[in-house]
Structure formats: structure tokens, C-alpha cells
PQR file of N, CA, C, O and H, with PARSE charges and radii, in Angstrom:
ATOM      1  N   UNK A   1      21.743  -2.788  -4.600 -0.4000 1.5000
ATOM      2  CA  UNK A   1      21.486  -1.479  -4.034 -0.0000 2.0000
ATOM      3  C   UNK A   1      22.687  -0.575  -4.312  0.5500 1.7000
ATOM      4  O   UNK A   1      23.698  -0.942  -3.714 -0.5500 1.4000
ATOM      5  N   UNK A   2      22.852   0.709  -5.206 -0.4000 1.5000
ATOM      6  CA  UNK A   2      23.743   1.329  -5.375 -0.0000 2.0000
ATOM      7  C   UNK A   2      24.167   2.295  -3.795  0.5500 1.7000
ATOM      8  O   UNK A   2      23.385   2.712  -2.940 -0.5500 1.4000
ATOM      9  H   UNK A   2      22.030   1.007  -5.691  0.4000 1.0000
ATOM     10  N   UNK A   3      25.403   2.395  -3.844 -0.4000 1.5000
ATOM     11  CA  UNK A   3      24.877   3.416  -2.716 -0.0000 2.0000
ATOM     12  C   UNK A   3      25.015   4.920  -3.156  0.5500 1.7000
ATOM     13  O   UNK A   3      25.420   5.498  -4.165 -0.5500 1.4000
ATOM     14  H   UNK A   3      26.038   2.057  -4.538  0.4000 1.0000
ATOM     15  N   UNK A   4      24.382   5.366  -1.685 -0.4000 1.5000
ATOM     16  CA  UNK A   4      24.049   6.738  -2.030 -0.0000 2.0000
ATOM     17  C   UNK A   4      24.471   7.639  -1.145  0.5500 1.7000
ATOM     18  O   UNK A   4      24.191   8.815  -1.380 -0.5500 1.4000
ATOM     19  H   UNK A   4      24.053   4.896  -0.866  0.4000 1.0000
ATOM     20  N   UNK A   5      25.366   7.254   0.280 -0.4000 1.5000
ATOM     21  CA  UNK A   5      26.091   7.779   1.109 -0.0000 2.0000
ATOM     22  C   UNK A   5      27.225   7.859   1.073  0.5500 1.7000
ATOM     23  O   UNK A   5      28.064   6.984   0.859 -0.5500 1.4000
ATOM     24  H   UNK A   5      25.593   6.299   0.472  0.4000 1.0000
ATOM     25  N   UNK A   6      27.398   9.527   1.397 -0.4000 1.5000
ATOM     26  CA  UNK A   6      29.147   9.397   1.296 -0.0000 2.0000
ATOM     27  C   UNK A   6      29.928   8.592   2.518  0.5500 1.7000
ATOM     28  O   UNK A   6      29.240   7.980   3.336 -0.5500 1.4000
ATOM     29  H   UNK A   6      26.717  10.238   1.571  0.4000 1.0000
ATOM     30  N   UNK A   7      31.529   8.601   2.643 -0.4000 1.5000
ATOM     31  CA  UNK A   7      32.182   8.079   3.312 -0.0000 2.0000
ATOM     32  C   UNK A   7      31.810   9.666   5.086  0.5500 1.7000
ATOM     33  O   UNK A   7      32.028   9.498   6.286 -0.5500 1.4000
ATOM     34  H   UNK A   7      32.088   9.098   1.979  0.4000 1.0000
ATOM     35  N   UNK A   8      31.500  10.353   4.693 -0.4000 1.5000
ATOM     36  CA  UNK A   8      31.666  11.141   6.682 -0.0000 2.0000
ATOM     37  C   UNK A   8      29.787  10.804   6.555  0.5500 1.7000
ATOM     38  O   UNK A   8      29.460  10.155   7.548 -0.5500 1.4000
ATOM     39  H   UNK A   8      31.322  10.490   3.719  0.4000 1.0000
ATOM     40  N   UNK A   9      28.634  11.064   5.675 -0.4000 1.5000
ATOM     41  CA  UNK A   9      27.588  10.261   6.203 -0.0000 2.0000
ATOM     42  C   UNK A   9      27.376   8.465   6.532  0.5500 1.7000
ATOM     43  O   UNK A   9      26.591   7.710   7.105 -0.5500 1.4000
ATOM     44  H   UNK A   9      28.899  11.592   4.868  0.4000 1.0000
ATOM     45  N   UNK A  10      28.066   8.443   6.104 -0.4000 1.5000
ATOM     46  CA  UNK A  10      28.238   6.727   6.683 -0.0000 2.0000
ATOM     47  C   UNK A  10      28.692   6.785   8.012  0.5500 1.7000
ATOM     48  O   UNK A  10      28.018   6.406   8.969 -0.5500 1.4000
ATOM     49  H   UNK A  10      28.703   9.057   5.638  0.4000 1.0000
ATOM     50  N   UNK A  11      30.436   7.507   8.124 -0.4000 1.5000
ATOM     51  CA  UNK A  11      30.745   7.762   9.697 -0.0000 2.0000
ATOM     52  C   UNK A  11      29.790   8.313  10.434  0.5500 1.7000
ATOM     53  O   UNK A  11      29.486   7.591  11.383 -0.5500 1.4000
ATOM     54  H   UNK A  11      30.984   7.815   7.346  0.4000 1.0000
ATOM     55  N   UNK A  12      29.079   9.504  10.360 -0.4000 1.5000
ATOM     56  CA  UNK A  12      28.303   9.668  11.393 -0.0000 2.0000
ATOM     57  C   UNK A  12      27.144   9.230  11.484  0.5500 1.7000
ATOM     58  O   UNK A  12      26.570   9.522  12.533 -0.5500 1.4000
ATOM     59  H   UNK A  12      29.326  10.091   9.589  0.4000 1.0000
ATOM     60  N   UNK A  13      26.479   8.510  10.611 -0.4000 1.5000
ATOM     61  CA  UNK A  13      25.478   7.313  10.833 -0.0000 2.0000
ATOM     62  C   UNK A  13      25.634   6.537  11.633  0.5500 1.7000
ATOM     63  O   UNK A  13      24.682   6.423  12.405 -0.5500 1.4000
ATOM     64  H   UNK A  13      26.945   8.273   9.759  0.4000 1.0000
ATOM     65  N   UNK A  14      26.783   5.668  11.874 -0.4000 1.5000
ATOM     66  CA  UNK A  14      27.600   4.443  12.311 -0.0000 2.0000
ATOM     67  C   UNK A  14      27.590   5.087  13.693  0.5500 1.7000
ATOM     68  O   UNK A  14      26.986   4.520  14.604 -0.5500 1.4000
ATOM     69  H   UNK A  14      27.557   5.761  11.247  0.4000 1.0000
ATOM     70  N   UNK A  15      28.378   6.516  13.950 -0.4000 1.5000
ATOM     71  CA  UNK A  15      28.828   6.843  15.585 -0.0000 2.0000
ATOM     72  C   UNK A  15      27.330   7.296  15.968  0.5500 1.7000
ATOM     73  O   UNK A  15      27.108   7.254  17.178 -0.5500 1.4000
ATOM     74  H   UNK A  15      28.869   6.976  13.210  0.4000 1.0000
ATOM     75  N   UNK A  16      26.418   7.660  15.272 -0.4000 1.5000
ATOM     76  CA  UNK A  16      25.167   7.802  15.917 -0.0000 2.0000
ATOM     77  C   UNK A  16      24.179   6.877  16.514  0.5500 1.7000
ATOM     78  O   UNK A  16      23.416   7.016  17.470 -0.5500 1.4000
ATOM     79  H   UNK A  16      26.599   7.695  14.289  0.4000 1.0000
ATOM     80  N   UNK A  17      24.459   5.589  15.444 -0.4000 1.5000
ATOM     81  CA  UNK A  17      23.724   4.868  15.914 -0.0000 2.0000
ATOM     82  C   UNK A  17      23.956   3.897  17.361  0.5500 1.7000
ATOM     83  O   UNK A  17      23.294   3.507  18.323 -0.5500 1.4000
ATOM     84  H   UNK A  17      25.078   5.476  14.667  0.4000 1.0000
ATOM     85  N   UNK A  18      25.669   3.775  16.693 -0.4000 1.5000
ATOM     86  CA  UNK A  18      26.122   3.135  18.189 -0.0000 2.0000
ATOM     87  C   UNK A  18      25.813   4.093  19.615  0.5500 1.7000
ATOM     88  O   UNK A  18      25.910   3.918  20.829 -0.5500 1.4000
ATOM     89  H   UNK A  18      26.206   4.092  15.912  0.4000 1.0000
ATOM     90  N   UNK A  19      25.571   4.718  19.097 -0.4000 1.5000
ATOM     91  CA  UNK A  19      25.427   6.154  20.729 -0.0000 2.0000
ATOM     92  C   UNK A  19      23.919   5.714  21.029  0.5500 1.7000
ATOM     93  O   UNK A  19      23.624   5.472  22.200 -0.5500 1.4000
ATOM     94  H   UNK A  19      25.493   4.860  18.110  0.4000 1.0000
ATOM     95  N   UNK A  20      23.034   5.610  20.116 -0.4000 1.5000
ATOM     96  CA  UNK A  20      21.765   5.720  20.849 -0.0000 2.0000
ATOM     97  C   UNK A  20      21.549   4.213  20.989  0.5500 1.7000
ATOM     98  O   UNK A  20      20.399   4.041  21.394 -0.5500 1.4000
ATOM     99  H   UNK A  20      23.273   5.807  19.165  0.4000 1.0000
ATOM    100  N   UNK A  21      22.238   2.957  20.805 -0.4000 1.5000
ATOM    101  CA  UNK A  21      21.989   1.812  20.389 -0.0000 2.0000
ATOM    102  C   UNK A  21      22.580   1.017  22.024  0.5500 1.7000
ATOM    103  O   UNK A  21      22.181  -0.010  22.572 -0.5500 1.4000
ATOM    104  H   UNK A  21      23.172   3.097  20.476  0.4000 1.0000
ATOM    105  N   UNK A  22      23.764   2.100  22.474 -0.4000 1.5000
ATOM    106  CA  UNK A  22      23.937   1.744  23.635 -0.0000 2.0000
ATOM    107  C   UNK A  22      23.474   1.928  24.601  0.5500 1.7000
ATOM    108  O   UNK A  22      23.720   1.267  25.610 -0.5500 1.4000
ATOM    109  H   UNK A  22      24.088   2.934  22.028  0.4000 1.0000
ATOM    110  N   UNK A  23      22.221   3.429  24.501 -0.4000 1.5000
ATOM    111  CA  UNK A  23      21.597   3.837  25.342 -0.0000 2.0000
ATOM    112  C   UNK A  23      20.635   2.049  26.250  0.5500 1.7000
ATOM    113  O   UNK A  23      20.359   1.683  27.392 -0.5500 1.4000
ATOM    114  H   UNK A  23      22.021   3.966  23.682  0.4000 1.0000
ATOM    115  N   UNK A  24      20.533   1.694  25.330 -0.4000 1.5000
ATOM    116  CA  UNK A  24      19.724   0.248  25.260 -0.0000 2.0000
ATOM    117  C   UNK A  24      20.676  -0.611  26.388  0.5500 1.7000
ATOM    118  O   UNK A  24      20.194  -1.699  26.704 -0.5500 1.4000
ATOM    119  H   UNK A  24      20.756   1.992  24.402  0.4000 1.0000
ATOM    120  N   UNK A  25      21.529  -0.371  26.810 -0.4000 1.5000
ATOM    121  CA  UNK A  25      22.458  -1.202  27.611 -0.0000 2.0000
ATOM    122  C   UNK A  25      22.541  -0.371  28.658  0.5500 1.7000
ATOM    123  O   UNK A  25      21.931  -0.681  29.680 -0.5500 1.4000
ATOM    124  H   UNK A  25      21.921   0.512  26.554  0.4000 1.0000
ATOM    125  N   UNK A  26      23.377   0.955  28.613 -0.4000 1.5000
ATOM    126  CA  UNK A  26      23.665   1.201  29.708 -0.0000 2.0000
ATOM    127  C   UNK A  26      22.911   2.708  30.554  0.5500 1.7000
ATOM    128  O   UNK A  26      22.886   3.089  31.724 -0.5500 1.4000
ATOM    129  H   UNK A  26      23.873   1.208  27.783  0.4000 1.0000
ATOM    130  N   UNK A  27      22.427   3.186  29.402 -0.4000 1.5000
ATOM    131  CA  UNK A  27      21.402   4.297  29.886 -0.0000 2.0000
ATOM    132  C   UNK A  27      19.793   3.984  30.461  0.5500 1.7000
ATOM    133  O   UNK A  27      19.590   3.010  31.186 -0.5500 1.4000
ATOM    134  H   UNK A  27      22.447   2.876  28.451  0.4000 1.0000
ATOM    135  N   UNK A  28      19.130   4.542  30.220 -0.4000 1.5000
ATOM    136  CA  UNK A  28      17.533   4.786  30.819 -0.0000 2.0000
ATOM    137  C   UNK A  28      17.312   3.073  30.202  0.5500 1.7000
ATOM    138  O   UNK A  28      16.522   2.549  30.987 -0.5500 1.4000
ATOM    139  H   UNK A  28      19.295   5.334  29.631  0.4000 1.0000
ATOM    140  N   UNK A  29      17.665   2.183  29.249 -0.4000 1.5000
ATOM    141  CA  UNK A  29      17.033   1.504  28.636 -0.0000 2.0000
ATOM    142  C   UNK A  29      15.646   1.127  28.162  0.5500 1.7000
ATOM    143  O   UNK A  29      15.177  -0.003  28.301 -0.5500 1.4000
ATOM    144  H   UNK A  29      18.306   2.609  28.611  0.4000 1.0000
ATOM    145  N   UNK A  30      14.943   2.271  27.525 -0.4000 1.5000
ATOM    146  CA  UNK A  30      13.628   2.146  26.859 -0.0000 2.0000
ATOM    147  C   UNK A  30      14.195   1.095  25.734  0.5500 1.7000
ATOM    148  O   UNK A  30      15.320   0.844  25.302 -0.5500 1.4000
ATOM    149  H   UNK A  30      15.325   3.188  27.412  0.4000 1.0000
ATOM    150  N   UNK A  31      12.930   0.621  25.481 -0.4000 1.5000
ATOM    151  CA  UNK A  31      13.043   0.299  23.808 -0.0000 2.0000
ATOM    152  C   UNK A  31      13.281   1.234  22.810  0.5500 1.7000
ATOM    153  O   UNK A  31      13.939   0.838  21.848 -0.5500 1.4000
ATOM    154  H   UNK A  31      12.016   0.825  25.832  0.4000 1.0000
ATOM    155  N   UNK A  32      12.878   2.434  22.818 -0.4000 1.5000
ATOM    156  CA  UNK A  32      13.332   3.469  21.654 -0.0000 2.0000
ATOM    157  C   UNK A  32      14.660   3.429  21.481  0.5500 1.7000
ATOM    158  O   UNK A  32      15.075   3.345  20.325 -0.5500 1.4000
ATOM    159  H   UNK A  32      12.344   2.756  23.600  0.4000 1.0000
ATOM    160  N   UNK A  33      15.522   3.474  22.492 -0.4000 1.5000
ATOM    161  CA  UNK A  33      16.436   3.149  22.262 -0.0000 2.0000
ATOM    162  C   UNK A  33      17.054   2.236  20.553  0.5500 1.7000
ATOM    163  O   UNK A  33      18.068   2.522  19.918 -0.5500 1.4000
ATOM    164  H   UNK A  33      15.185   3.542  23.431  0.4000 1.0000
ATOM    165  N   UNK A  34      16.012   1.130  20.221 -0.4000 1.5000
ATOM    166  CA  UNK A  34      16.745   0.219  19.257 -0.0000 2.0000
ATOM    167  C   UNK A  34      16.688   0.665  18.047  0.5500 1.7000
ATOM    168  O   UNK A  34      17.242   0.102  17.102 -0.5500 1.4000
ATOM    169  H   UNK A  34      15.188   0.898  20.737  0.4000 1.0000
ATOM    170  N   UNK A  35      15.793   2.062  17.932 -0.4000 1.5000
ATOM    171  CA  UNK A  35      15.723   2.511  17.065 -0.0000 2.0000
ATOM    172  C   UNK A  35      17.009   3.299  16.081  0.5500 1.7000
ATOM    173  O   UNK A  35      16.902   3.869  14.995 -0.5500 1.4000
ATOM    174  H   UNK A  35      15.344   2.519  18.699  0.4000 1.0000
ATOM    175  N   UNK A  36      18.120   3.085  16.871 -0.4000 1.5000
ATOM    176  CA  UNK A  36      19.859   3.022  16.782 -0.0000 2.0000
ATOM    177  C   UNK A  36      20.060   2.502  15.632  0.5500 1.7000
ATOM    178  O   UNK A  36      20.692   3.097  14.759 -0.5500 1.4000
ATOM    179  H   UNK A  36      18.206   2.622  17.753  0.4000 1.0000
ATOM    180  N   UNK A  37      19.323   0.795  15.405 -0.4000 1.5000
ATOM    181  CA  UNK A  37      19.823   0.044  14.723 -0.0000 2.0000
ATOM    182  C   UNK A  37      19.687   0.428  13.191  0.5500 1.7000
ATOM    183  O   UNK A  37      20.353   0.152  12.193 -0.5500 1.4000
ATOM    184  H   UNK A  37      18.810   0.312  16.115  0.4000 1.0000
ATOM    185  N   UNK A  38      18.553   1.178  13.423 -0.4000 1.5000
ATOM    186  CA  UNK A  38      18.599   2.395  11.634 -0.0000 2.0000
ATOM    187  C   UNK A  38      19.423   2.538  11.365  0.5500 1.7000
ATOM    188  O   UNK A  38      20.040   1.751  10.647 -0.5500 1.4000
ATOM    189  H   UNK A  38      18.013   1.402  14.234  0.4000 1.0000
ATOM    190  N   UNK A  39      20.002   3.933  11.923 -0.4000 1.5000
ATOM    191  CA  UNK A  39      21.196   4.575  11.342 -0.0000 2.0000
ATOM    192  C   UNK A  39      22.570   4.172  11.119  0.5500 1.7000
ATOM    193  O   UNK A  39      23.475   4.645  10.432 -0.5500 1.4000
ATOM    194  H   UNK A  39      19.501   4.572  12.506  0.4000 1.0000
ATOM    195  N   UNK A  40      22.439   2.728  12.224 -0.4000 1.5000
ATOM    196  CA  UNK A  40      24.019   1.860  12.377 -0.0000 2.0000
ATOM    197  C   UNK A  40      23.795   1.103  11.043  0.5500 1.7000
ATOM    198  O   UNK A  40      24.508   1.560  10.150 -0.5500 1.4000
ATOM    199  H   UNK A  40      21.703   2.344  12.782  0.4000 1.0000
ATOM    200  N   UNK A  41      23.108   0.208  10.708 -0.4000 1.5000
ATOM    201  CA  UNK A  41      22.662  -0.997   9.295 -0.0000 2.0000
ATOM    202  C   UNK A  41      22.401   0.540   8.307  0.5500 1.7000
ATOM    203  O   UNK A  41      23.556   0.666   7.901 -0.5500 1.4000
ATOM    204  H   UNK A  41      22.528  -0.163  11.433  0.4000 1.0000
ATOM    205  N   UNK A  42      21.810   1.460   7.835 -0.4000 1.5000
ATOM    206  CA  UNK A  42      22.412   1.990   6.996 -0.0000 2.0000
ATOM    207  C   UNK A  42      23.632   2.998   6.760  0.5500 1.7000
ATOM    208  O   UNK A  42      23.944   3.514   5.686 -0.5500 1.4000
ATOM    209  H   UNK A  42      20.871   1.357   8.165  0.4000 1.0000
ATOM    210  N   UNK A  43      24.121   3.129   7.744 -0.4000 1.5000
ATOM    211  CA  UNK A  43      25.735   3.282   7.318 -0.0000 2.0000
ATOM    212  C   UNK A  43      26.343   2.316   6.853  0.5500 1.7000
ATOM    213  O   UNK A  43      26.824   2.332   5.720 -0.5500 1.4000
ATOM    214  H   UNK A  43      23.867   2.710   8.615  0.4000 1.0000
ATOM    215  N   UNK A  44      26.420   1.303   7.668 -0.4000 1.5000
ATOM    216  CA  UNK A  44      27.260  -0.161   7.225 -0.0000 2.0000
ATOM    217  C   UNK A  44      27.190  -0.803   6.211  0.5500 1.7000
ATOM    218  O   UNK A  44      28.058  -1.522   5.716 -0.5500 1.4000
ATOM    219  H   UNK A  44      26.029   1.290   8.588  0.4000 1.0000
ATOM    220  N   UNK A  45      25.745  -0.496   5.698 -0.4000 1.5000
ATOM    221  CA  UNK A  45      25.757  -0.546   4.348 -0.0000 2.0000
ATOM    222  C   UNK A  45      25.815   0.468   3.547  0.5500 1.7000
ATOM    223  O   UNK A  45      26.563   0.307   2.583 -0.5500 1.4000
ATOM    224  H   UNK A  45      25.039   0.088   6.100  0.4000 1.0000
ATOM    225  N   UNK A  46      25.250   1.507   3.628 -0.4000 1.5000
ATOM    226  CA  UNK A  46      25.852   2.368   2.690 -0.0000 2.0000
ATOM    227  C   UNK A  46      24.322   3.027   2.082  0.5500 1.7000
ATOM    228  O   UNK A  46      24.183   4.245   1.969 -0.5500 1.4000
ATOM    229  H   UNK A  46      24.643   1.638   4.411  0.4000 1.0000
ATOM    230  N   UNK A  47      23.438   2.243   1.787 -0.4000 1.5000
ATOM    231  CA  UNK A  47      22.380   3.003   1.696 -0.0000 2.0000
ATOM    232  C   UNK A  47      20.870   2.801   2.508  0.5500 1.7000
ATOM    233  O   UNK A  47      20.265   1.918   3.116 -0.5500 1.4000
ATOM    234  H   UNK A  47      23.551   1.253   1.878  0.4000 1.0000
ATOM    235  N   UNK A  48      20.664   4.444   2.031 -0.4000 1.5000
ATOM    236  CA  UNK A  48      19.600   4.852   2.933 -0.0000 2.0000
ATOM    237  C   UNK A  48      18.007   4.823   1.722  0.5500 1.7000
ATOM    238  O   UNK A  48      17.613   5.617   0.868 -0.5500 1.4000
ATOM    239  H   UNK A  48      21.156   5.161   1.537  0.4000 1.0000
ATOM    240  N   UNK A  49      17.633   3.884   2.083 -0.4000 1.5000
ATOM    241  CA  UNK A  49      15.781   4.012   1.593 -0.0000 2.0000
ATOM    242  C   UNK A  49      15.562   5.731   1.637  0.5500 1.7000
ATOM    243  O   UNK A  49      15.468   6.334   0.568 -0.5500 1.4000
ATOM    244  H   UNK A  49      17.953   3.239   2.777  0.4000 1.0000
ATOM    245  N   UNK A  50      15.526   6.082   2.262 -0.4000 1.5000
ATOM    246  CA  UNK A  50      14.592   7.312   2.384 -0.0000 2.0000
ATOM    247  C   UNK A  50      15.759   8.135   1.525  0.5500 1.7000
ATOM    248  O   UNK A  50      15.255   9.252   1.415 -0.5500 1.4000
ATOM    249  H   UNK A  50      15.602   5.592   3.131  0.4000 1.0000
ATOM    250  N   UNK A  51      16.595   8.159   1.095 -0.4000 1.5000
ATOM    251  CA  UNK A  51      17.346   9.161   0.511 -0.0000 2.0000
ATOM    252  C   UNK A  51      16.720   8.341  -1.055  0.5500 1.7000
ATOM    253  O   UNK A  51      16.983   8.784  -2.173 -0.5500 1.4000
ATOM    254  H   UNK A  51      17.005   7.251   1.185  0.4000 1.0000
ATOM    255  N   UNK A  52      16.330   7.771  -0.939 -0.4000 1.5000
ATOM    256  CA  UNK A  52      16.093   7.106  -2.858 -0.0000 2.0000
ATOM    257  C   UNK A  52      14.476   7.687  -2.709  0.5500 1.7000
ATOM    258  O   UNK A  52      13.955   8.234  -3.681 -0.5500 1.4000
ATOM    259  H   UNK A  52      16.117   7.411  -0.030  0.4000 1.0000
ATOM    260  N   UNK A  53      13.927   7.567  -1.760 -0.4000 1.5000
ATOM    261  CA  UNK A  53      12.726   8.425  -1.780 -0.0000 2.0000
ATOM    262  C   UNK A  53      12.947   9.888  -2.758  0.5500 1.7000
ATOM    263  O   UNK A  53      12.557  10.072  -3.911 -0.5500 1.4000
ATOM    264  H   UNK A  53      14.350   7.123  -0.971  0.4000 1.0000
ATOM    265  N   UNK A  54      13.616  10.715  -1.969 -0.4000 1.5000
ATOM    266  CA  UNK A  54      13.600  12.290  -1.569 -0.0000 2.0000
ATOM    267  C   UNK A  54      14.805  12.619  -2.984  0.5500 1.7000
ATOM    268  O   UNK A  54      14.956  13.785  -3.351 -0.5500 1.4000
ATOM    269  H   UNK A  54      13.934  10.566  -1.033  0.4000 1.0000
ATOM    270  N   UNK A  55      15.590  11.467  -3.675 -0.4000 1.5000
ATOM    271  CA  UNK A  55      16.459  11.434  -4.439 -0.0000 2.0000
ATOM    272  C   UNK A  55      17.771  11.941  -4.020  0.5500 1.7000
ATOM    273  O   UNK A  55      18.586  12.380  -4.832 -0.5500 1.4000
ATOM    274  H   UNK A  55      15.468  10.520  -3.378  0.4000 1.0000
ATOM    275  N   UNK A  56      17.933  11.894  -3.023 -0.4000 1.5000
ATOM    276  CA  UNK A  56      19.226  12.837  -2.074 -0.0000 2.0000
ATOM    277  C   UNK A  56      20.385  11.325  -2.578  0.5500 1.7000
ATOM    278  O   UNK A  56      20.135  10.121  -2.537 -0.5500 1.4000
ATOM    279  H   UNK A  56      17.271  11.537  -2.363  0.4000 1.0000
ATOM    280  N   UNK A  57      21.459  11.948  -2.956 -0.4000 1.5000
ATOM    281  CA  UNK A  57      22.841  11.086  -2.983 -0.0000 2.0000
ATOM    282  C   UNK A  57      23.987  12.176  -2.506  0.5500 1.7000
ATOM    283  O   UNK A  57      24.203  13.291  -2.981 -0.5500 1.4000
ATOM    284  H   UNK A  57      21.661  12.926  -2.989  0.4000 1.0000
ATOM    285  N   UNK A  58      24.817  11.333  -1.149 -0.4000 1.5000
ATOM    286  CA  UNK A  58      26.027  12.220  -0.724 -0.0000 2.0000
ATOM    287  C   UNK A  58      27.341  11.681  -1.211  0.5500 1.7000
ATOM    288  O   UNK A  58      28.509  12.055  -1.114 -0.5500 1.4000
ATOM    289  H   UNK A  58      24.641  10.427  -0.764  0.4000 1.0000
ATOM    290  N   UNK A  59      26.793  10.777  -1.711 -0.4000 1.5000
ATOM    291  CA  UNK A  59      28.000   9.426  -2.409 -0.0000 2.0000
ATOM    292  C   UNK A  59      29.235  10.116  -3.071  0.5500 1.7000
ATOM    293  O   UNK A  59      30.387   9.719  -2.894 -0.5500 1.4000
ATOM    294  H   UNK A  59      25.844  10.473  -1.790  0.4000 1.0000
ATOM    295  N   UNK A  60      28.789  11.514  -4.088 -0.4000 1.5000
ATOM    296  CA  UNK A  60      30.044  12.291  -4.683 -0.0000 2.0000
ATOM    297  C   UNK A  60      30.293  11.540  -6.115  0.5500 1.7000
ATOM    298  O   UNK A  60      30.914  12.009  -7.069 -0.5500 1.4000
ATOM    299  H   UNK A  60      27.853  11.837  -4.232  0.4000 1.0000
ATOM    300  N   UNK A  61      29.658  10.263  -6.033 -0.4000 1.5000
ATOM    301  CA  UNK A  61      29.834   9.562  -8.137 -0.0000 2.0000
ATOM    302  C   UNK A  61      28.328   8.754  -8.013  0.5500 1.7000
ATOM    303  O   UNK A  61      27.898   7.937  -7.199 -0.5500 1.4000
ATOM    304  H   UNK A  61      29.154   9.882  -5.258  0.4000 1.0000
ATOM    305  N   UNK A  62      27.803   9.332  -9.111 -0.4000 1.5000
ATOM    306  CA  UNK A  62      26.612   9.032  -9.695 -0.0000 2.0000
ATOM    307  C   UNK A  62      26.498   7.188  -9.967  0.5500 1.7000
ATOM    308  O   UNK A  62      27.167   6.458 -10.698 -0.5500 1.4000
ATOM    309  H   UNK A  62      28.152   9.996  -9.773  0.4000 1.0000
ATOM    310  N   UNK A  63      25.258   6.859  -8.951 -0.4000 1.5000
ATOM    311  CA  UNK A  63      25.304   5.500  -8.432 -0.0000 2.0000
ATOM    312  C   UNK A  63      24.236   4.920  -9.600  0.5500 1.7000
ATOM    313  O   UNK A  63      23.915   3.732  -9.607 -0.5500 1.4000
ATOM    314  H   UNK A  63      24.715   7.452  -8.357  0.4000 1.0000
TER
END
């Protein structure tokens, strides 16, 4: 998988997901909540499916 995210969309993938991922612990705790785990697993890795859809790369070098 090449990636296709830059280094501040990765960071705010990562701080987003942990925000709504904790909602799951210490807020309202719905299940929607886990829907966190998206945006946290593709930051951490680096790429996003739906950006290879739409052809979007924030990466900055041609992957």
C-alpha cells in the first residue's frame, strides 16, 4: 500500500480518532463511538482507501 497521507493528515487522523474512540470509555458510550477506530488505523498507517477512490494524495511525493 503506497501511502497517500501527509505527516499533519496522519496527526490529525490519529488525535481524532483517539478523541472519538475514547468517547467509547468515558463519554455517553454508544457504539458509534468505535467508529474512531477508522481514522486512528488509517493514520497509523498512512493510508486512506477512500482517498485512492477520489485519487486525493496529501503525501507531498508521488506514491
Amino acid at each position: 500500500m503506497p501511502c497517500n497521507e501527509g505527516k499533519v493528515d496522519r496527526l490529525l487522523r490519529i488525535i481524532a480518532g483517539a478523541a472519538i474512540l475514547s468517547l467509547y470509555f468515558v463519554g455517553p458510550q454508544t457504539p458509534w463511538a468505535l467508529l474512531g477506530v477508522v481514522p486512528l488505523l488509517t493514520g497509523l498507517i498512512g493510508y486512506c482507501p477512500a482517498y485512492s477512490l477520489i485519487g486525493a494524495n496529501t503525501c507531498g511525493r508521488k506514491a
